[in-house]
C-alpha positions in Angstrom: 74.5 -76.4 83.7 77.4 -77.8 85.4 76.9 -81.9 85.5 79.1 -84.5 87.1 79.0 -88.1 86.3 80.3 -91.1 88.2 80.7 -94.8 87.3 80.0 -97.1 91.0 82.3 -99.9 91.2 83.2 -102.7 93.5 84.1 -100.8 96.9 80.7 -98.4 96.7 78.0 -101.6 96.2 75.7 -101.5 98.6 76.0 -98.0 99.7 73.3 -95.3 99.9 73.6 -92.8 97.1 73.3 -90.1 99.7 76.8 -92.0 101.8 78.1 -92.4 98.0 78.1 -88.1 97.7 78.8 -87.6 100.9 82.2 -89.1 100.3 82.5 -87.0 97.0 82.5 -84.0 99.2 78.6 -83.0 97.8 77.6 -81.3 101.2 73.7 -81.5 102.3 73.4 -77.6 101.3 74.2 -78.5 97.8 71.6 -81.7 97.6 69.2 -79.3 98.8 70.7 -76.4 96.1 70.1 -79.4 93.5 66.5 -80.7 94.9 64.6 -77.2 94.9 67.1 -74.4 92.3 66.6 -76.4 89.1 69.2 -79.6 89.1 68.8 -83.5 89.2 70.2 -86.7 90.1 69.9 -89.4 87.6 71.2 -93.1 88.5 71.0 -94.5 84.6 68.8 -91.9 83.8 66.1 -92.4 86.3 65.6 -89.6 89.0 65.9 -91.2 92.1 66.3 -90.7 95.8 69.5 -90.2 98.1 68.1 -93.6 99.9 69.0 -95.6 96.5 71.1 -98.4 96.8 74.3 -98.6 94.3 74.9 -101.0 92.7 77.9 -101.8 90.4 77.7 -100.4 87.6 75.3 -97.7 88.1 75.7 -94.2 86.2 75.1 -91.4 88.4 74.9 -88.2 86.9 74.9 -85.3 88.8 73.6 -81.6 87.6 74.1 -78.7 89.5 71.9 -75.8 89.5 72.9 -72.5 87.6 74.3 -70.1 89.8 74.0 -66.5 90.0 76.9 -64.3 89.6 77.2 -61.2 92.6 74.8 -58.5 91.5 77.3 -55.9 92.7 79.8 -57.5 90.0 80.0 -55.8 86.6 81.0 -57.6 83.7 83.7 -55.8 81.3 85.2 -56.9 78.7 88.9 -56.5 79.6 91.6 -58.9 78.1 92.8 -62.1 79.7 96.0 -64.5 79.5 94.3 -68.1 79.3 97.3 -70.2 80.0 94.8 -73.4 80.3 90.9 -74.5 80.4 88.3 -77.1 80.7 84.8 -77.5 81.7 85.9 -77.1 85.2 88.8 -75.4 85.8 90.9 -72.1 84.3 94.4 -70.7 84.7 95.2 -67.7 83.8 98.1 -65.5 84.4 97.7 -62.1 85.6 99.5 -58.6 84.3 100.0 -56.6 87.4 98.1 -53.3 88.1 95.0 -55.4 88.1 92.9 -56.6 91.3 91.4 -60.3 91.6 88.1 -58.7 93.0 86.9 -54.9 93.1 88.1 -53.2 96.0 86.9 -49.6 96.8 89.9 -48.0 96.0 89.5 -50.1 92.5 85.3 -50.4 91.9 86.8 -51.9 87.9 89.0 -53.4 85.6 89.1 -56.6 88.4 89.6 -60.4 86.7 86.5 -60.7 88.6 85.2 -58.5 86.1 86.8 -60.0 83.4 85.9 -63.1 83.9 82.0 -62.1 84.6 82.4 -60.8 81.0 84.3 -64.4 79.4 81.9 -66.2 81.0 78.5 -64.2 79.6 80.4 -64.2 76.1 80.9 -68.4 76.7 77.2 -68.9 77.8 79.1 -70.3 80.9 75.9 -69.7 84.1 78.5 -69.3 87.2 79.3 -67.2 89.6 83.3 -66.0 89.7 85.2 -68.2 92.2 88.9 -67.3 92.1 91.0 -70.3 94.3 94.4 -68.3 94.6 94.0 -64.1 94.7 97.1 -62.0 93.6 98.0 -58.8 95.2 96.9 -55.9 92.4 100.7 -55.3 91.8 101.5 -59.1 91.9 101.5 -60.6 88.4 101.4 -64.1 87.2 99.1 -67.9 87.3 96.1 -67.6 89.5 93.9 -70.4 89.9 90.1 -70.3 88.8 87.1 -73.1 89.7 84.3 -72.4 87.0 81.8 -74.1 89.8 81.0 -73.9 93.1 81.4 -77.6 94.1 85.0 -77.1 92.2 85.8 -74.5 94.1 84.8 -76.4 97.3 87.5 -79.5 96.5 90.1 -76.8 95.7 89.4 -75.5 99.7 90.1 -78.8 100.7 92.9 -79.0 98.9 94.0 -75.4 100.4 94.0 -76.7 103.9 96.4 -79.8 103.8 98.6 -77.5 101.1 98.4 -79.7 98.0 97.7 -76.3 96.3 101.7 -75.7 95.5 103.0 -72.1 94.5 105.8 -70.8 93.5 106.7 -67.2 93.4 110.1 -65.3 91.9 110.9 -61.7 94.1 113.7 -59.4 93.5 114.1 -58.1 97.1 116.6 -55.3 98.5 120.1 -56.8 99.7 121.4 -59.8 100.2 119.8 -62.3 103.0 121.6 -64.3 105.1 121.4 -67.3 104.5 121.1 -68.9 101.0 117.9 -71.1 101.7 115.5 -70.5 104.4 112.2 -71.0 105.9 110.2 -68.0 107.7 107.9 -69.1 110.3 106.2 -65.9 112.0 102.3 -65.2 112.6 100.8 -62.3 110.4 97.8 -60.2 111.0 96.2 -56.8 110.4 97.9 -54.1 111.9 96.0 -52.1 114.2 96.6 -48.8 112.7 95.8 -49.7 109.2 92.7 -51.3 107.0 95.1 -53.0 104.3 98.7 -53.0 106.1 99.5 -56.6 107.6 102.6 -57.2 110.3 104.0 -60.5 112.0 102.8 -60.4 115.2 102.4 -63.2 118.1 98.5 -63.0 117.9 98.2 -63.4 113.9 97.6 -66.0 111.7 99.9 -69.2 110.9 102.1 -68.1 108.3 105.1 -70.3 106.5 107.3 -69.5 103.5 110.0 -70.9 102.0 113.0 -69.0 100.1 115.9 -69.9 98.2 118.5 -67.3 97.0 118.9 -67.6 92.6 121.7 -64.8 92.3 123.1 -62.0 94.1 123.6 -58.4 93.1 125.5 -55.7 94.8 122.1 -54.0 95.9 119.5 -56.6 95.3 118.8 -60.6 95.3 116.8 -62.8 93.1 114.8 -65.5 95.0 112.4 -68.1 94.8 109.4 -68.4 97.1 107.1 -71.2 98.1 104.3 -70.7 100.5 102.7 -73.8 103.1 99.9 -70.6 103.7 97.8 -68.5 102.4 98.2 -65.2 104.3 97.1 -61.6 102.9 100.4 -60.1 101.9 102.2 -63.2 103.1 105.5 -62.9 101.1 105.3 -58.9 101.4 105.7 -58.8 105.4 108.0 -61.7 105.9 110.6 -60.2 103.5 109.9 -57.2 105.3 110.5 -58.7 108.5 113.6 -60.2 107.8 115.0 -56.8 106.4 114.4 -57.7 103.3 111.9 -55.8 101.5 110.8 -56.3 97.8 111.6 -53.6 95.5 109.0 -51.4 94.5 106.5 -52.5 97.9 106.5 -49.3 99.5 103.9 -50.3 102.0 106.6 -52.9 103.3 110.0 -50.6 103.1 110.3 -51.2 99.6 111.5 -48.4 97.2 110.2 -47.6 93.8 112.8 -45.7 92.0 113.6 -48.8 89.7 109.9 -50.5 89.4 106.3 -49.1 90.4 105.1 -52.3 92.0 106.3 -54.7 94.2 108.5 -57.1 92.3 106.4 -60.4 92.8 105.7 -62.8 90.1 103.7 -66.0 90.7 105.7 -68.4 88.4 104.9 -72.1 89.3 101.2 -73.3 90.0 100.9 -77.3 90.8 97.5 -78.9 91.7 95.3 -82.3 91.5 92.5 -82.1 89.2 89.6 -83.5 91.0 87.7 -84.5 88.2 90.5 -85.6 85.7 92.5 -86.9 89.0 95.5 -86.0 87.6 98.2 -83.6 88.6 98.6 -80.7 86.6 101.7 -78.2 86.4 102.1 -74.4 84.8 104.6 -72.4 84.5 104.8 -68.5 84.1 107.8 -66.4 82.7 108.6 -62.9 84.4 107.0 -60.3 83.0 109.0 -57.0 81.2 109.3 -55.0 84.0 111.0 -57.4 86.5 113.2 -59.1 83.4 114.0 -55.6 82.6 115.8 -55.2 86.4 118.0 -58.3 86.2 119.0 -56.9 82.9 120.5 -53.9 84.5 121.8 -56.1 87.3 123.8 -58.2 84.7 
């Protein structure tokens, strides 16, 4: 089971233990997941009520229920990059051709899957809650919460962009300016299931670009996205005429690479347990360092 613990000082005398994990983000859907599905609260290992009254010093310890993984999920054993781990979080760093979840088109071989599988092996009773999705064809770090309530402070996190992500493209021409920001609204294009667009009635949608090197046919650039959008980086390269190599759903060709050439290089976040800020990095994978080989 997946168990918190907290030490009350000073500031949170005085305060119902119910205020006390409010304010650590424990909603009222998870008390009642704890009270009837199997966990506890302990305040120094008595089981109390959420009408206690801290007091400093006090250990509270709190254990979540075991959760139940999606019974259409399939666990296979399919090999993963662990770049870092703890009890409550996971990086990993994706090879491309490989979904985050099962699609239709792609039932299998998801890191869904593979980590269903990790997990069973580990004895680790979670369900799979995956904080930043790739693209199939995308490669690199992804971000994983090994718990629900994890997953739950990585959403906050998600909406006032402390989540920070770095991407390296290799895009058709040359842009025009060497740093830039695109600011345009995406969403699903009427004619299509998986295709997105920019378009006035879509979602927010910011991402910043900086130009590494220039080829005679092609550019190397660094991405960072403020959102979260479904193909984000895809359609506003697109937009702006230029396209990533290999993305032939955007423009893209794939005479040189079979996949869009997108890499998720830099992954920054604050550990909300450890409080601490932690930082990965991810080198380019063959296939991409193979094309600025042949630009060179």
């Amino acid at each position: 089971m997946f168990t918190l613990h907290f030490i009350v000082k000073k500031q949170d005398e005085g305060k119902l233990l119910r205020e006390f994990l409010r304010e650590k983000h424990i909603s009222k859907s998870a008390l009642a997941d704890i009270k009837f599905a199997g966990g506890s609260i302990l305040v120094n290992g008595n089981r109390v009520t959420v009408r206690y009254m801290l007091r400093i010093g006090d250990d509270i310890e709190v254990t979540f229920p075991e959760e139940i993984s999606s019974e259409g999920l399939k666990a296979e054993q399919l090999p993963l990059d662990i770049v870092y781990e703890d009890d409550y979080v996971l990086v990993l760093n994706k090879a491309p051709y490989m979904n985050s979840i099962p699609s239709r088109e792609h039932p299998t071989g998801s890191v869904a899957n593979a980590l269903l599988y990790y997990y069973k092996k580990n004895g680790l009773h979670s369900a799979v809650h995956i904080v930043t999705r790739l693209d199939r064809d995308t490669s690199g770090l992804m971000l994983i919460a090994k718990n629900r309530y994890i997953h739950h402070l990585f959403s906050l996190q998600q909406k006032d962009h402390s989540i920070q992500r770095s991407y390296i493209a290799i895009v058709h021409g040359r842009l025009k300016k060497r740093n830039g920001i695109v600011n345009e609204p995406i969403g699903r294009k009427e004619t299509s299931i998986i295709e997105r667009e920019v378009r006035q009635d879509g979602q927010h949608a910011i991402t910043h670009y900086e130009v590494m090197e220039e080829y005679s046919q092609s550019s190397l650039l660094k991405l960072k996205l403020e959102t979260g959008r479904t193909h984000q980086i895809r359609v506003h390269l697109s937009y702006v005429g230029n396209p990533l190599l290999g993305d032939d759903l955007y423009g893209g060709k794939r005479d040189l690479i079979k996949r869009q050439a997108l890499h998720s290089c830099e992954l920054t976040f604050f550990h909300p347990v450890l409080e601490q800020e932690l930082h990965f990095q991810s080198k380019l994978p063959a296939d991409m360092q193979q094309l600025l080989n042949m630009e060179e």
